[in-house]
Each structure stands twice: as structure tokens, then as C-alpha cells.
C-alpha positions, 0 to 999 in steps of 0.5 A: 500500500503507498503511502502519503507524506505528512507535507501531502496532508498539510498540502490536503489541508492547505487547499481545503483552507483554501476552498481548492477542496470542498466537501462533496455535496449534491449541488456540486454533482450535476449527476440527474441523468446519472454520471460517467466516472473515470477514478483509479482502479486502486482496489485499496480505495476505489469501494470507498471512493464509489460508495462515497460517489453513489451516497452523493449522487442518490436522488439522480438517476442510479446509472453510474458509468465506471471506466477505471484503469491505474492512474485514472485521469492521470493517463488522459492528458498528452506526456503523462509519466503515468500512462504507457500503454494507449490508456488515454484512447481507451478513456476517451473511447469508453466515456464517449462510449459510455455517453452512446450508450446510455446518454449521460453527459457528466463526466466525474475525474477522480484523482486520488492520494496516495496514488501507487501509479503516480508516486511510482512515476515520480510525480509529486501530490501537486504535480497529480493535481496539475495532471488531474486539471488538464485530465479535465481539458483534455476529456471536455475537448473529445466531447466538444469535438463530437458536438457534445458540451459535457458537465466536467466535474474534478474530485479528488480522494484522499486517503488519511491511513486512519481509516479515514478516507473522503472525496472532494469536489476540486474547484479548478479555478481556485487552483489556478488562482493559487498555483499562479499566487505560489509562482509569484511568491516563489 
């Protein structure tokens, strides 16, 4: 099992401090014709993180479209360290897939932390997170190019090692704004 450092928990904490990380509610999840999510296969949290995922999305219609490979949205976005094998296709092709066969428009990324597939690529929790940004980019653009405006959603789980483990809604544009305020103290 891989295992996150204390300066990854502070960072956790940082960006909840900061509203970056906000607790997963119902009105963050636009999830009324059910959802197509891409998280890690991590077997070690993914029952967690879908349990979490289907809780939040229970008044919504019960269709739930899971693509889930090691590195999750890490593999989508062109350079990852994380993908080798053409997993960025396979995403793509599946959760369009997922939208001709049963009509669902909002894609959910799931990133997480600790995440064996990104530490074994070296990257960085920060580095994840920028990966799991353009993972958002990358998949709203395949759909826009098939005349289809999706609902891109970002979250992001982490695993505390108390037992502890929660999902958060990952708001992209506090990140940035952050990211460009570190780079400037920097």
C-alpha cells in the first residue's frame, strides 16, 4: 500500500483552507441523468471512493458509468509519466462510449492520494493535481469535438491511513488562482 507524506496532508489541508477542496455535496454533482466516472482502479480505495460517489449522487438517476484503469485521469492528458500503454484512447473511447450508450453527459475525474501509479512515476501530490486539471481539458475537448458540451466535474480522494478516507469536489479555478499566487511568491 503507498503511502502519503505528512507535507501531502498539510498540502490536503492547505487547499481545503483554501476552498481548492470542498466537501462533496449534491449541488456540486450535476449527476440527474446519472454520471460517467473515470477514478483509479486502486482496489485499496476505489469501494470507498464509489460508495462515497453513489451516497452523493442518490436522488439522480442510479446509472453510474465506471471506466477505471491505474492512474485514472492521470493517463488522459498528452506526456503523462503515468500512462504507457494507449490508456488515454481507451478513456476517451469508453466515456464517449459510455455517453452512446446510455446518454449521460457528466463526466466525474477522480484523482486520488496516495496514488501507487503516480508516486511510482515520480510525480509529486501537486504535480497529480496539475495532471488531474488538464485530465479535465483534455476529456471536455473529445466531447466538444463530437458536438457534445459535457458537465466536467474534478474530485479528488484522499486517503488519511486512519481509516479515514473522503472525496472532494476540486474547484479548478481556485487552483489556478493559487498555483499562479505560489509562482509569484516563489
Amino acid at each position: 500500500m503507498t503511502a502519503a507524506s505528512a507535507a501531502d496532508y498539510q498540502l490536503v489541508r492547505d487547499l481545503r483552507a483554501q476552498s481548492i477542496f470542498k466537501d462533496l455535496v449534491p449541488d456540486l454533482m450535476p449527476a440527474q441523468n446519472g454520471t460517467i466516472v473515470v477514478p483509479c482502479a486502486d482496489g485499496e480505495r476505489i469501494t470507498n471512493l464509489l460508495t462515497q460517489h453513489w451516497a452523493i449522487c442518490g436522488s439522480g438517476r442510479n446509472c453510474h458509468h465506471t471506466i477505471s484503469l491505474n492512474g485514472g485521469p492521470l493517463l488522459l492528458p498528452k506526456g503523462s509519466p503515468v500512462a504507457h500503454l494507449g490508456e488515454r484512447r481507451v478513456l476517451l473511447e469508453h466515456a464517449y462510449g459510455g455517453h452512446r450508450l446510455k446518454a449521460v453527459t457528466t463526466i466525474v475525474l477522480y484523482g486520488h492520494w496516495p496514488c501507487g501509479a503516480a508516486l511510482g512515476a515520480g510525480l509529486s501530490l501537486q504535480e497529480a493535481l496539475a495532471y488531474c486539471v488538464e485530465a479535465k481539458d483534455v476529456i471536455r475537448t473529445f466531447f466538444r469535438k463530437r458536438g457534445l458540451e459535457p458537465d466536467v466535474i474534478l474530485c479528488f480522494h484522499v486517503d488519511y491511513a486512519n481509516g479515514r478516507q473522503r472525496s472532494y469536489y476540486f474547484d479548478r479555478r481556485l487552483w489556478e488562482a493559487w498555483v499562479a499566487e505560489q509562482q509569484n511568491a516563489a
